[in-house]
Structures are given as C-alpha cells and as structure tokens.
N, C-alpha and C positions, 0 to 999 in steps of 0.2 A: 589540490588533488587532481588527479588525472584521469580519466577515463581505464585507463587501465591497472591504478589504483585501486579503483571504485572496484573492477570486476575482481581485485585478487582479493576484497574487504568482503564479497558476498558470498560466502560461505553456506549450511547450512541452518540460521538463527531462528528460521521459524520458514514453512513448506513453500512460501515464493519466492525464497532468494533465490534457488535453482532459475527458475526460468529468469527471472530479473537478469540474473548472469548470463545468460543465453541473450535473450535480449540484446542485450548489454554488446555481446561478443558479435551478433548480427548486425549492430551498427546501431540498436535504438538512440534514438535523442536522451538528453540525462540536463537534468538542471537541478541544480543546488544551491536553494537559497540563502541572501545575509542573513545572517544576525538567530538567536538561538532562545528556544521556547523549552518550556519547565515540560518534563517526559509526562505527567500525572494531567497537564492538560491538550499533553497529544490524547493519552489514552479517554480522555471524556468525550474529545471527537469521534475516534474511533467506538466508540461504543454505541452511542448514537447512531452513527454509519452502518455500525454490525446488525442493530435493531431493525433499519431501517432496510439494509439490503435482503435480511430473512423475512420479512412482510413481503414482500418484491417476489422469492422466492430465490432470488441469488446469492453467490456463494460466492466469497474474495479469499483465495486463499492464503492463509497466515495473519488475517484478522484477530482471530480470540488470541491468540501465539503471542500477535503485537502489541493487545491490547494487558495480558501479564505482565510482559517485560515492560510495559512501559506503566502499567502500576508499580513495579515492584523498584524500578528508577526513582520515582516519585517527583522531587523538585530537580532532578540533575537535567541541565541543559541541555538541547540535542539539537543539534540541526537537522534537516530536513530537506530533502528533496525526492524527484520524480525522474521516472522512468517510461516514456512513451516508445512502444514496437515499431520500427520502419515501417510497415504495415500498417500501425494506429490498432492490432487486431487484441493487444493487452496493454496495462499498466502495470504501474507500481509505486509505490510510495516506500522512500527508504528515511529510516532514522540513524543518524549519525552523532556518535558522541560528541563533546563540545568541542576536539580538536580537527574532526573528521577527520580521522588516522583510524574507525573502527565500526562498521554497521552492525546499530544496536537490533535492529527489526526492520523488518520488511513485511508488506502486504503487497496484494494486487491479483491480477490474474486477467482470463482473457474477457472482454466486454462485453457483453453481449447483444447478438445480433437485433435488428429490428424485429424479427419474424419471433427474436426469444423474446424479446421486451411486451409485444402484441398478446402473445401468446398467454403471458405470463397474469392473472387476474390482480387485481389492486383490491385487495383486504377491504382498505376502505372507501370505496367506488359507491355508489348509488344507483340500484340499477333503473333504467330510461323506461319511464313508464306513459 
C-alpha cells in the first residue's frame, strides 16, 4: 500500500478520516504495522482510552464511531496503523481490513497543548494539603 493509497482509502468512516487525509496530503509520517489483530480487541482498547480521555476532559475525534465499527467487526482481523502531522500538532490511528485494500475506522485529532494538559484537573488527583 502506498501513501497515496492510504489517502484515496480515507474517506468519510467515522469524523477523523477528513483531517487524517489532510494530514496525510501535508506530508504527515504513516506507519503500518505487521501482522493483524481481532477488531473486538482493538475496540476494548479504544474504549478504555475513550474512558480515560473523557476523565482528562479531552476529546479524539471518531473514537465512539471507531469503537462501533470495530464491535460490530467482532473477531475480523484488521491491521493497524498511525498517522503523525509534519508538525507532530495531531494524530491518528487507522484500521485497515485484513488485506489493507479498505480503512475500516479512524480516530485521532489534534494533541493537546501543555497549557491544555495543565489546565485541564485530574478527576482523580489529591489535592496538596
């Protein structure tokens, strides 16, 4: 698969493929890794992750999106790979069916800042007494 592949396979699947494809067209980095993992335990990750970034108070967009499609795949294997901005300023995480000829989902979006991260209270923090 080709980088230029990749971007005519990210379509609309779920609200980050747009930018992902942007990205993508900007010159981002893309890496796509061997070997191919059951969809039902991407999505246990991602759910975890979605838990964990709504504590935080942040937002990835096409998370819940990713996290359907890839319950509703169940045991179908999927490859996997990442998307880093020339700027480092978003991500993405794409799922690829098992022949990578078709991206099943997508998540990701832009990072956020230290000043957002600082900013932002930890749910479960203690506070200094």
């Amino acid at each position: 698969m080709t980088r230029d592949d990749l971007i005519a396979m990210l379509r609309e699947q779920t609200p980050a493929c747009g930018p992902a494809h942007d990205a993508l067209i900007a010159g981002a980095d893309v890496v796509v890794w061997d070997g191919l993992v059951p969809a039902d335990r991407h999505a246990g990750v991602l759910r975890r992750r979605m838990r964990h970034s709504l504590k935080r108070g942040h937002t990835i967009d096409g998370l819940a999106g990713s996290v359907d499609v890839l319950l509703q795949a169940g045991e179908e294997p999927l490859g996997t790979g990442f998307i880093d901005a020339v700027d480092r300023s978003s991500w993405f995480m794409i799922f690829l069916n098992s022949t990578a000829t078709a991206v099943v989902a997508c998540c990701g979006g832009r990072r956020p800042t230290a000043v957002e991260s600082a900013d932002t209270p930890d749910p479960g923090a203690q506070p200094c007494r």
